[in-house]
C-alpha positions as a printed NumPy array, in Angstrom:
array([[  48.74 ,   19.386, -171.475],
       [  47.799,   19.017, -175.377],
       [  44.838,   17.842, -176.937],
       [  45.819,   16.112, -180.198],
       [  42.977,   16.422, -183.039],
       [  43.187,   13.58 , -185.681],
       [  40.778,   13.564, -188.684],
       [  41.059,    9.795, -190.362],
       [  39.586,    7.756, -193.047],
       [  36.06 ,    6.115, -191.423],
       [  37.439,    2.506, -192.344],
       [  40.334,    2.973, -190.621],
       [  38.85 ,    4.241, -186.771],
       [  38.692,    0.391, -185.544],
       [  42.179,   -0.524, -186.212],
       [  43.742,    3.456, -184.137],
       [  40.983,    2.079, -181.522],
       [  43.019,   -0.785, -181.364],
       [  46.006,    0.749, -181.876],
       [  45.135,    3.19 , -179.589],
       [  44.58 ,    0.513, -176.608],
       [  47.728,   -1.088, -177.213],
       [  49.772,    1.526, -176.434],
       [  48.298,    2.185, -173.496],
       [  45.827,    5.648, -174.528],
       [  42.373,    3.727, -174.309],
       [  40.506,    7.284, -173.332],
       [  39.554,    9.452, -175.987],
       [  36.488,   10.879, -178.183],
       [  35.2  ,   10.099, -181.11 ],
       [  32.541,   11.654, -183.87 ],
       [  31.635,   11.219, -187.359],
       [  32.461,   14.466, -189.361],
       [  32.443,   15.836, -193.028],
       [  35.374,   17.697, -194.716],
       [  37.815,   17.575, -197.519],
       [  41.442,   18.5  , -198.369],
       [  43.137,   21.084, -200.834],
       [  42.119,   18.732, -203.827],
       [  39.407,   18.256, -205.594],
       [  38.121,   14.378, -204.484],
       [  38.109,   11.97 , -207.515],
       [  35.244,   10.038, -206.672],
       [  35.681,    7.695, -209.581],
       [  39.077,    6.966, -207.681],
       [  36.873,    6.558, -204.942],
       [  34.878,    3.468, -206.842],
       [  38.059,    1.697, -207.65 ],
       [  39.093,    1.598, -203.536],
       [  35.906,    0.311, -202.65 ],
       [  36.993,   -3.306, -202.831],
       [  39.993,   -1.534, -200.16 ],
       [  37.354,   -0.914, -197.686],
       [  37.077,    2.538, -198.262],
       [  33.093,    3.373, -196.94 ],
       [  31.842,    5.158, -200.617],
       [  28.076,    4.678, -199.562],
       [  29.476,    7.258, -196.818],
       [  30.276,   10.284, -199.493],
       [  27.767,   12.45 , -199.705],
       [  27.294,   15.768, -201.956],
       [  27.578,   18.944, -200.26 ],
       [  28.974,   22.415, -201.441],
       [  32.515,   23.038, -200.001],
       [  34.141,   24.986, -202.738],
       [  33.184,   24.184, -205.689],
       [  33.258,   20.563, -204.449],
       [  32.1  ,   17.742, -202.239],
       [  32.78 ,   16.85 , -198.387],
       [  33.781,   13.636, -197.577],
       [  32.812,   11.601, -194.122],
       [  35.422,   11.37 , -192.208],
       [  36.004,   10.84 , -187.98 ],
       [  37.669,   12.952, -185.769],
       [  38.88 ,   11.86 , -182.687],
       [  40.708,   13.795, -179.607],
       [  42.55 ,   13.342, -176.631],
       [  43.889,   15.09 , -174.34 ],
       [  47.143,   14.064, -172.786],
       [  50.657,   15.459, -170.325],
       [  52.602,   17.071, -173.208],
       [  55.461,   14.06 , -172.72 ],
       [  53.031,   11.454, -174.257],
       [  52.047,   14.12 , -177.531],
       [  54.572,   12.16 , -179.682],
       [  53.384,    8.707, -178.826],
       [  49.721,    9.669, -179.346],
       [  50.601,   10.968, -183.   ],
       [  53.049,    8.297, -183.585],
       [  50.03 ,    5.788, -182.89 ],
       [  47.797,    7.778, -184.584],
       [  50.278,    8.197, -187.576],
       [  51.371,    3.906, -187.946],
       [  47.231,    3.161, -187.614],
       [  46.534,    5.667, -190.613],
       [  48.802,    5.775, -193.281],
       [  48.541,    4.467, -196.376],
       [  49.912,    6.97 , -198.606],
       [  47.241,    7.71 , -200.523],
       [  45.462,   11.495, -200.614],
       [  42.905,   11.682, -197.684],
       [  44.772,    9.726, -194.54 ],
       [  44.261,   12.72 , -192.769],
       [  45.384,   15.17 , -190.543],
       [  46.692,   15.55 , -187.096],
       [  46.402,   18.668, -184.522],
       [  47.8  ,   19.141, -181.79 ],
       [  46.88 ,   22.583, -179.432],
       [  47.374,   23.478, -176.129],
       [  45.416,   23.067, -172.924],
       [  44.965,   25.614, -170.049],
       [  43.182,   23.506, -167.699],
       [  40.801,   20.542, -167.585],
       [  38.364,   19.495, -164.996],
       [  37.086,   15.868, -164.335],
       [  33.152,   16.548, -163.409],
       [  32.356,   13.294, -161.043],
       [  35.162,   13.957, -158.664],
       [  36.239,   18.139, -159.204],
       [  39.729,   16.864, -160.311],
       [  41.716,   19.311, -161.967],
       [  44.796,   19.554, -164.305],
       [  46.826,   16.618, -165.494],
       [  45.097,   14.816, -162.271],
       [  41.866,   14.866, -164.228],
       [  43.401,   13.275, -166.604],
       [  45.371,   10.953, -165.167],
       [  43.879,    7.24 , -167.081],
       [  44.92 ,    5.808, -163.832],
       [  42.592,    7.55 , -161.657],
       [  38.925,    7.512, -161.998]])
């Protein structure tokens, strides 16, 4: 089992929802979260996407280096290693665009995983069939 990590712009988390669903991964976590990349952000660059969607009301200042964090949403999912690359393929179609701050995927390993309700464990407790 893997748990893939993706960190993606917060205008783009309806359309990997969607994306998500559609290829047939509808269970995984969400949360709003703050970070930034290797750059420095350019928030006037930031002003000029606004009209793209981009959430700029969303940027807020905070020290991170010399700089400012960014909101941003993580999301996570745990699924049989065999389905890793379709999970960041979706993840990857939903969230490009090319421009600096799509994001970043992870992808780690998972010892075990147990479902609390029924005391499934392993790739059974995750198993979107069951449950």
């Amino acid at each position: 089992m893997k748990e893939v990590i993706a960190i993606i712009r917060p205008n783009r988390i309806n359309a990997t929802k969607k994306a998500m669903v559609e290829a047939g991964l509808p269970a995984f976590t969400g949360a709003r979260c703050m970070g930034r990349g290797r750059k420095p952000v350019e928030f006037e660059l930031l002003k000029h996407l606004e009209g793209s969607g981009e959430d700029t009301a969303d940027v807020l200042p905070a020290l991170a280096q010399g700089g400012r964090l960014i909101q941003k949403r993580m999301l996570t999912i745990v699924v049989p290693d065999e389905r890793v690359s379709a999970v960041v393929d979706v993840l990857m179609k939903a969230n490009r665009t090319g421009q600096p701050g799509d994001g970043k995927i992870f992808v780690r390993p998972v010892i075990d995983v147990a479902r609390i309700r029924t005391g499934e464990t392993g790739a059974t407790a995750i198993d979107e069939m069951k449950g």
